[in-house]
C-alpha positions in Angstrom: -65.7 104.4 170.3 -61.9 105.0 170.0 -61.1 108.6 167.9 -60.2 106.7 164.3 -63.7 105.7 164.6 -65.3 108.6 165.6 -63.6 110.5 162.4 -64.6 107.5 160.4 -68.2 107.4 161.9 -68.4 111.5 161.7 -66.9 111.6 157.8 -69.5 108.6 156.8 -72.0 111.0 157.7 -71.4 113.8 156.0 -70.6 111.9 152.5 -73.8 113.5 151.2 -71.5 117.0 151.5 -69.7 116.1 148.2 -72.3 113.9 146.1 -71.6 113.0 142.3 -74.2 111.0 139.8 -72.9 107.1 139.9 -73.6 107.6 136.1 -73.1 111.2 135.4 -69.7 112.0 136.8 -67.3 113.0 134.3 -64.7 110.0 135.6 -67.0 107.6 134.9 -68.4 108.8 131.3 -64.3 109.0 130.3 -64.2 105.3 131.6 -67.2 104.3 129.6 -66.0 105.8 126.5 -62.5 104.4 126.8 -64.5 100.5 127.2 -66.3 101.8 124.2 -62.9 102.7 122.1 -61.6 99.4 123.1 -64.1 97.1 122.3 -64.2 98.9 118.7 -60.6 98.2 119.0 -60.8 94.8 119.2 -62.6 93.9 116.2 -60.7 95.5 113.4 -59.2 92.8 112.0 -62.6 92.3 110.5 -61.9 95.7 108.3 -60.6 94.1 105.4 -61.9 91.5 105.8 -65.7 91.4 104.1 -66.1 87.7 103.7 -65.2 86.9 107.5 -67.5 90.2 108.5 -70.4 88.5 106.3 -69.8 84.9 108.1 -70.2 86.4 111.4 -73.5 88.3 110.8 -74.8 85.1 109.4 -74.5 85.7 106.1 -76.4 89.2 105.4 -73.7 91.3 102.8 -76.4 94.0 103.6 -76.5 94.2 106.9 -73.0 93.6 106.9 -72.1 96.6 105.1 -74.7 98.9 107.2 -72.6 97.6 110.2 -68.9 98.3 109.3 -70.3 101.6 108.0 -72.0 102.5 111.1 -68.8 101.2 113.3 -66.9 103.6 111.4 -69.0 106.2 112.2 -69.4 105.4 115.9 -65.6 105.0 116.3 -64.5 108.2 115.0 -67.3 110.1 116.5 -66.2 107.7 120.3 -62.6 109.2 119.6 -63.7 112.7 119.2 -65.7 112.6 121.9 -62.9 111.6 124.1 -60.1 114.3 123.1 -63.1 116.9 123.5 -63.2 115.9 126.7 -59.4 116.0 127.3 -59.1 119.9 125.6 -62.5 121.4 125.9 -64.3 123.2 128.5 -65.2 121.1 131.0 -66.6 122.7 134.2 -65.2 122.3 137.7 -69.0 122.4 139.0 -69.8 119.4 136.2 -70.0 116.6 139.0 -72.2 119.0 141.1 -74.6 119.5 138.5 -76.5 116.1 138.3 -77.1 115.9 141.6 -78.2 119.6 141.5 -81.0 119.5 139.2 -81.9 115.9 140.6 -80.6 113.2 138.2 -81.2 110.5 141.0 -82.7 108.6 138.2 -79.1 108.0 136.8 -77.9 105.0 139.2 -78.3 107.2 142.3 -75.5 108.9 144.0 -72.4 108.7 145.5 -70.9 111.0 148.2 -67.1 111.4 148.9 -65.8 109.8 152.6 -63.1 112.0 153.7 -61.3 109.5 155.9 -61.2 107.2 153.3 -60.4 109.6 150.5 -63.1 107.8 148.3 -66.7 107.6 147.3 -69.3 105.9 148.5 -73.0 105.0 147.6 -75.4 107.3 149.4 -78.8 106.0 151.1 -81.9 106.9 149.3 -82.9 109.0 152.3 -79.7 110.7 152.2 -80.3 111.7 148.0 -82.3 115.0 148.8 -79.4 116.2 151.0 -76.7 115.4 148.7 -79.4 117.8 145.9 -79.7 120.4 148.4 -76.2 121.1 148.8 -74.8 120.5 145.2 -77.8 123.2 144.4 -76.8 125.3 147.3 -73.3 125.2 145.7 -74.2 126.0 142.1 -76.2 129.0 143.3 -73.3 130.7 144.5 -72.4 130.8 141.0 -73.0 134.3 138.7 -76.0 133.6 136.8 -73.8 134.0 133.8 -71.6 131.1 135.5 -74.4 129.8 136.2 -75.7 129.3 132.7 -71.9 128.5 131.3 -71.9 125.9 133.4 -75.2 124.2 132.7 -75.2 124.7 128.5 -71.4 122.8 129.0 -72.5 119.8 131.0 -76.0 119.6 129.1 -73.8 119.9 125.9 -71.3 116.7 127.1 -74.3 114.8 128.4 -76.0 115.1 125.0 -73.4 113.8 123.3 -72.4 111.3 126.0 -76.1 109.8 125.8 -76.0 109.6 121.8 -73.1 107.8 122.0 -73.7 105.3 124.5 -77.3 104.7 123.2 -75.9 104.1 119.3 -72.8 101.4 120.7 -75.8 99.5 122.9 -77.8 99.7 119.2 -74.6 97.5 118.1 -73.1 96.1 121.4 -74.9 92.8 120.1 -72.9 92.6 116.7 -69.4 93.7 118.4 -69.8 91.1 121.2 -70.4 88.4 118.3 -67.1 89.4 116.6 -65.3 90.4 119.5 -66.3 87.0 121.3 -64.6 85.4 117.7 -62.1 86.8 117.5 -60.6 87.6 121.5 -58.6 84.3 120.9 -56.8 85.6 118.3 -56.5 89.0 119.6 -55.0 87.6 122.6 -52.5 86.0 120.9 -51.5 88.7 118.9 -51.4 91.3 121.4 -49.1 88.7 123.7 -46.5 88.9 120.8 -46.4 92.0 120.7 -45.7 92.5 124.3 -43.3 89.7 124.1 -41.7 91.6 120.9 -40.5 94.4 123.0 -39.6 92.4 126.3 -36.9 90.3 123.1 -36.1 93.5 121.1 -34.9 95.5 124.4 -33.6 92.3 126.3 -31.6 91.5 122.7 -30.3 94.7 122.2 -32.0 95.0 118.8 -32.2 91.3 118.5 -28.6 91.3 118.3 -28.3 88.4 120.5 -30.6 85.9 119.1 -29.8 82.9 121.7 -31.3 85.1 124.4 -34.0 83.7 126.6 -36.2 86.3 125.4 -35.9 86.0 121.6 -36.2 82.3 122.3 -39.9 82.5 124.0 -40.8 84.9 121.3 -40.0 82.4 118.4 -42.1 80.0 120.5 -45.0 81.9 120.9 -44.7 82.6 117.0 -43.9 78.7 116.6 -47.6 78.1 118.3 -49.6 80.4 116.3 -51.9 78.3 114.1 -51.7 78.4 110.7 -54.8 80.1 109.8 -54.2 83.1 111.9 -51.0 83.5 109.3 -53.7 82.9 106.1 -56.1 85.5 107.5 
């Protein structure tokens, strides 16, 4: 065994040094939240539109209503979520704490490879290593630190949970109208890419014979006429 792969060999083995939650790690909770955001993203042209809302939950005004209501809701509340996590407290020891108080039940762990600068999945046999020494970590902590640090991350988890359990409570609805509609969302979003590739390649569509403006009048050309009546 050549020196790379002892290091490699030596740094898989102590990945259990630096475990995070696969599900509870504050990189992948900002990651959900952002799919979340998008999604909700993608079917707002249904906003104004009550008739087309009404068609897609097979007819049910009611439930129709209860839905765009409880969208809006979950939106706002998805966004606020998200720039709490960008300006609030957040603690450095947040990715420790999951694996401290033995959240295995959360997907498992993952433990960071310091040759590859990365993380890895840890072996079940490995879990109560990786809880040992996030706990042996978080007891170095003041037990005013200590209990900082665990009302934050209990506090983001709460919310976190709510969150993701009240979009999988809808996820049904918004793939139905996210699954109609990713046609025309597709299109729309690829003119408006193409709008600023002409605009800045046009100088302020100055030059209207350029090869730019030209693809963007096509694309607009090929829209079909009921995306222009909705």
């Amino acid at each position: 065994m050549g020196i790379e792969e002892k290091k490699a060999f030596r740094a898989k083995q102590l990945r259990y040094k630096k475990p995070i939650s696969r599900c509870l790690n504050l990189e992948h909770i900002q990651s959900e939240i952002w799919d979340m955001i998008s999604a909700c993203e993608d079917i707002h042209w249904y906003d104004n539109d009550q008739e087309s809302l009404v068609n897609a939950l097979d007819g049910d005004e009611d439930e129709a209503y209860e839905f765009k209501m409880a969208f809006s809701d979950l939106e706002a509340e998805l966004e606020q979520f998200q720039e709490d996590l960008d300006n609030a407290y957040v603690p450095d020891y947040f990715d420790l704490f999951f694996p401290a108080v033995k959240a295995g039940f959360a997907g498992g762990y993952l433990g960071f490879d310091q040759y590859e600068g990365d993380y890895y999945g840890l072996e079940p046999y490995e879990y109560s290593y990786a809880e040992d020494e996030a706990a042996k970590k978080l007891t170095g902590l003041t037990k005013k630190e200590l209990l900082e640090t665990a009302g934050a991350c209990m506090k983001i988890f709460s919310q976190y949970t709510a969150l993701r359990y009240r979009y999988d409570c809808m996820e049904a609805a918004i793939e139905i109208l996210r699954g109609e509609n990713m046609e025309r969302i597709k299109v729309v979003k690829g003119i408006e890419e193409q709008y600023q590739i002409a605009e800045k390649a046009s100088h302020g569509f100055i030059y209207r014979y350029e090869k730019e403006v030209i693809k963007l009048n096509s694309m607009l050309d090929q829209v079909p006429q009921e995306y222009w009546i909705q």
